[in-house]
Structures are given as structure tokens and as C-alpha cells.
N, C-alpha and C positions, 0 to 999 in steps of 0.2 A: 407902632406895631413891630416895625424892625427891631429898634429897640429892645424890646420882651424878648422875641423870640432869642437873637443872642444871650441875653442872661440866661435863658434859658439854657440855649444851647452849653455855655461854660460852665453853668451849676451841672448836667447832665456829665459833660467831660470829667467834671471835678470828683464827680459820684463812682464814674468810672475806672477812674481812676485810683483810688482811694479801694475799689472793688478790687484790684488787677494787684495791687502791692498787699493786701493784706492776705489775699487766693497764693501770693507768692512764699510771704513768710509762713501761712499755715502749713503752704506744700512742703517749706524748707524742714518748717517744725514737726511735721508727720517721716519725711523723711530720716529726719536724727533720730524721732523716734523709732522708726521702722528699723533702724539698724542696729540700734540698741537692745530693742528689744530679739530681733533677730540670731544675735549673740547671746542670749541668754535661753532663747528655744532652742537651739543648738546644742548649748552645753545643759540642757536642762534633759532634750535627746539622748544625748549621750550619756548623763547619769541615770538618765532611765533602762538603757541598752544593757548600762554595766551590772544595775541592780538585775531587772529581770530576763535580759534577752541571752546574755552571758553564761550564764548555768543553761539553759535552754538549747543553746548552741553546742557546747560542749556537751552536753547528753548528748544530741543528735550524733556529732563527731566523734565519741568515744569507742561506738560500736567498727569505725571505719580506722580508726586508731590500733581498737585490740584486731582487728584482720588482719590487718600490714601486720604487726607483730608475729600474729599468730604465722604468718606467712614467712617474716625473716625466720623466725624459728626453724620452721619447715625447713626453707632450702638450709640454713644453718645444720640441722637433723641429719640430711638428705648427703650435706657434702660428707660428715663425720662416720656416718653406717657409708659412703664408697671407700671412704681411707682405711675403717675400720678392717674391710671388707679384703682391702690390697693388704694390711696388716695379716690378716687372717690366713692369705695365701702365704706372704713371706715367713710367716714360724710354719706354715706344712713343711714349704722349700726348708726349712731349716731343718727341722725334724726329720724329716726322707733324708737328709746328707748326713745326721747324728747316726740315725738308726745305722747306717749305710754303715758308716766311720767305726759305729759297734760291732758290728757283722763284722766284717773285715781285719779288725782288732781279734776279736774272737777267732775267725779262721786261724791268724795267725797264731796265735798263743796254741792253739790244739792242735797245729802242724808242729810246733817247735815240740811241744809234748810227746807226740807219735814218733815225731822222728828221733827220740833220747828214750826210748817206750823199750825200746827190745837191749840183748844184753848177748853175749859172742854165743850164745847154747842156742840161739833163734834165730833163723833165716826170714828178714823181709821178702815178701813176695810183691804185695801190692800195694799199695794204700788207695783208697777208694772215697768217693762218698757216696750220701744216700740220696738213692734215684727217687724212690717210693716204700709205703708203709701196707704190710697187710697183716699189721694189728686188731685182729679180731679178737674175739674171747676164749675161741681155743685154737686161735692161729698165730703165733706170734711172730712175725715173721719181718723181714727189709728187703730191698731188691740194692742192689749197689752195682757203679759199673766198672766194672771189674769183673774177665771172664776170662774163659779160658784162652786169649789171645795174648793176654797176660799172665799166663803160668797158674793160672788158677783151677782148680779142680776141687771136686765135690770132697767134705770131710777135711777140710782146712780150716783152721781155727783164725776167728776173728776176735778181733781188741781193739781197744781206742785208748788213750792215755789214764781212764782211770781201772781199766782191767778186761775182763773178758766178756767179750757181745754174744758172741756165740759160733756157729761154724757153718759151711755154704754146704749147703745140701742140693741147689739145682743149679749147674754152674752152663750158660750157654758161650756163644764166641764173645760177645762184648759186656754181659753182666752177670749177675750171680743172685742168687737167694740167699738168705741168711737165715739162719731157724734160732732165734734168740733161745736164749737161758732160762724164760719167765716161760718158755713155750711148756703145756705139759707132755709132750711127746719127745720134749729133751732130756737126755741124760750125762750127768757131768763127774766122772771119777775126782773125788776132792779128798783132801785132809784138813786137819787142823790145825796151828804152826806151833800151839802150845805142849798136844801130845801125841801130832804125827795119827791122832782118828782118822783113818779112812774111811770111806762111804760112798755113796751115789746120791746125786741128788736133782732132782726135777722140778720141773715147773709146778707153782701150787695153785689151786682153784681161782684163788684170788687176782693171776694173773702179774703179781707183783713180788712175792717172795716167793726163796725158793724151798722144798721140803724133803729130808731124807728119805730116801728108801732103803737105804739097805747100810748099814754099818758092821765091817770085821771084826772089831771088838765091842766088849761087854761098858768101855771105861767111854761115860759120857763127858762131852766138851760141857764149857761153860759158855754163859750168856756173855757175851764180848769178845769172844774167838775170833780168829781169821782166819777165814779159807780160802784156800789156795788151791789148784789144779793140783793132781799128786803123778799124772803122768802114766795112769795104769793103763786105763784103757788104749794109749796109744793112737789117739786121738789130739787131743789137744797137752801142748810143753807143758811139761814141770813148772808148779811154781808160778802163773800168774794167778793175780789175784781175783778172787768171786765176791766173795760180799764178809759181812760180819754175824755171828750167832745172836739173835735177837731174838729168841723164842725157844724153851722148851718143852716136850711134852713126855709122855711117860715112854712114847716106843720113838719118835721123831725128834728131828729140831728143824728151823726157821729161821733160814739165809736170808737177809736184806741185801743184794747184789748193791756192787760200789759203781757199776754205769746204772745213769740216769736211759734209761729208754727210750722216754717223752724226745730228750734233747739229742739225739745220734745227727751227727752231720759228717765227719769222717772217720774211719774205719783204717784198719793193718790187716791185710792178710798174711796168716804168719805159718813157717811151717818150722820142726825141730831139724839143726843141721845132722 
């Protein structure tokens, strides 16, 4: 009975055994497999990731891509309109110091002019600029300062370098009126330097030329004349210059004066020695 049961018992060992080493190499053989195939789910993932998850992703991120963009652009934008912007002040600063640089170019050139303007038959009195305009339509007038604190007095004939402005009719202590040439309530004793015509001649409606009224001879000027002050009325010197014959008509003619109006910035006030 002892007997049996030992067989027993080492056939049972021997079963168990036999159980325990083959439980082993299966676990080793599932394990090789496990990792094998592990490596190949893996990369089988990730060829799946690249075919469809890949486009997928990159939609999602393209909207978060073109923003940023959109956004360097912006501050990009943002910095070029402030520089533009300092650009834009430095050409005013440049241009305010041109203009400036012209202006003052100009004063001088038309002082160098005034002052070489008169000839020994002309007494300077003043040289002036212009304060204010009361350039209306039937007012033609300047204010300039220069008065009679400076020897100036009413019925003084004024000039600037390209001929005659006109003469001061309201002269206070420190400025003056000027009653232009273009005014129609002016009147200017003139000639013509080709055949010594004398005449009168006033402002014309137009505000712009000037038109004869009255001529001592029968013998008409032509169209391109020069007139010239002739000195009768004793008013304004002999011999500056008024404008050119640029019109005529059957009882009249049509002075184009040689000062600019628009542009008067200084003046002569001038008397005959």
C-alpha cells in the first residue's frame, strides 16, 4: 500500500512537472511573440497616424498657423505706417525749411531789386512791406508800414522792382494806404515811349487792366507799347514804368501793368528830387 502510493506520488511529481517547464516555454514563446508582434502594432500605428491622422492634424493646425501669420503681418504693418508716419513728419520738417529757404531767397532778390530801382531824378523815402490787402472789386487798395513817421505823406508814388504799384492816399504815424493802379478811382498821366502819346488812364472793370480815358492826340499807340509815367500830373516821376498795350479799341486802349498785384510783398516809396 506504501508502495502504490509513492509511485503514485512521483508519477504526480513527474506530471507536474512536465506541467510547470512546458507553462514556462509557452509563457517564454507568447512572450517573444508579444514583442514581436508589439513592434509591428506600433509601426503599423504609426503608418496609420501618417496616412490618415497627419492631413487631419495639419487642417486642424493650419487655421492656428495662418493667425500667427496673420498676426506677424499685423505688428509687421503696424511697425512700417509708425516709421512711415515719422517719415511723413520729417519731408513736412523738410518742406517748412524749403518753403522758409524760398521766401527768404525771394525777400532777398526783390530787396536787391528795390534797392538798384531808383536812378539820381528819384528821392527814396521808404521801402515798406505789405501789412494787409483791401482788394475788393471796386476797392483796390494795400496797407503797408510805412507812415508818416517815416516822411511819408498822402500822394506819394509807390514801386517795387518791376514798376509802378501805385500812391498812398491815407498815410497815418506808422502806416499807409496805397490806392493801386488796377483801382478804378485811379488815375495815372502816362505816355508811350514809341510816340511820346500822352493820356490818362484808370482802372478797368475787370479789375486787372488798365483803360484810357483821355488822350491829347489824334495818333494811336500800337499793340506792344510801353507806358511809362510822363510826369504831367505831378504826381507820380517821369518815366517809371506801367504796363504794355495789349488791346485796342476804336476810342480806348488796354494796359496790362508789369506788377504782379496777386504777389506785392515790398514796396519804395518814392518822391521826384
Amino acid at each position: 500500500m506504501a508502495l502504490s502510493f509513492k509511485v503514485k506520488a512521483l508519477s504526480r511529481s513527474k506530471v507536474l512537472k512536465n506541467i510547470f517547464l512546458s507553462s514556462i516555454f509557452l509563457l517564454s514563446f507568447l512572450l517573444i511573440l508579444f514583442s514581436k508582434s508589439d513592434y509591428f502594432i506600433v509601426n503599423k500605428i504609426k503608418t496609420i497616424s501618417n496616412t490618415f491622422f497627419h492631413p487631419i492634424t495639419s487642417f486642424i493646425v493650419a487655421p492656428v498657423k495662418l493667425a500667427n501669420n496673420l498676426q506677424n503681418q499685423f505688428y509687421q504693418f503696424r511697425n512700417l505706417k509708425f516709421e512711415n508716419n515719422i517719415l511723413k513728419e520729417e519731408i513736412m520738417r523738410l518742406k517748412k525749411w524749403q518753403a522758409l529757404a524760398v521766401h527768404n531767397t525771394s525777400e532777398n532778390r526783390v530787396l536787391k531789386r528795390l534797392l538798384n530801382a531808383t536812378d539820381n531824378s528819384i528821392s527814396l523815402v521808404k521801402t515798406a512791406s505789405l501789412v494787409s490787402r483791401n482788394d475788393f472789386m471796386y476797392n483796390k487798395m494795400i496797407n503797408i508800414n510805412a507812415g508818416i513817421k517815416d516822411g511819408v505823406i498822402n500822394n506819394m508814388a509807390v514801386v517795387n522792382h518791376r514798376g509802378l504799384v501805385g500812391r498812398t492816399v491815407d498815410t497815418s504815424i506808422t502806416n499807409s494806404r496805397v490806392l493801386l493802379l488796377t483801382d478804378p478811382n485811379s488815375s495815372i498821366a502816362v505816355k508811350t515811349i514809341s510816340n511820346d502819346n500822352n493820356s490818362l488812364l484808370q482802372g478797368a472793370d475787370d479789375g486787372v487792366h488798365l483803360i484810357s480815358s483821355f488822350s491829347k492826340t489824334e495818333i494811336k499807340p500800337k499793340v506792344g507799347d510801353l507806358v511809362v509815367t510822363s510826369g504831367n500830373a505831378q504826381v507820380f516821376p517821369t518815366n517809371i514804368l506801367v504796363g504794355k498795350i495789349v488791346k485796342l479799341t476804336k476810342n480806348n486802349f488796354y494796359v496790362l501793368p508789369f506788377v504782379d498785384f496777386k504777389n506785392i510783398d515790398y514796396v519804395q516809396v518814392i518822391e521826384t528830387k
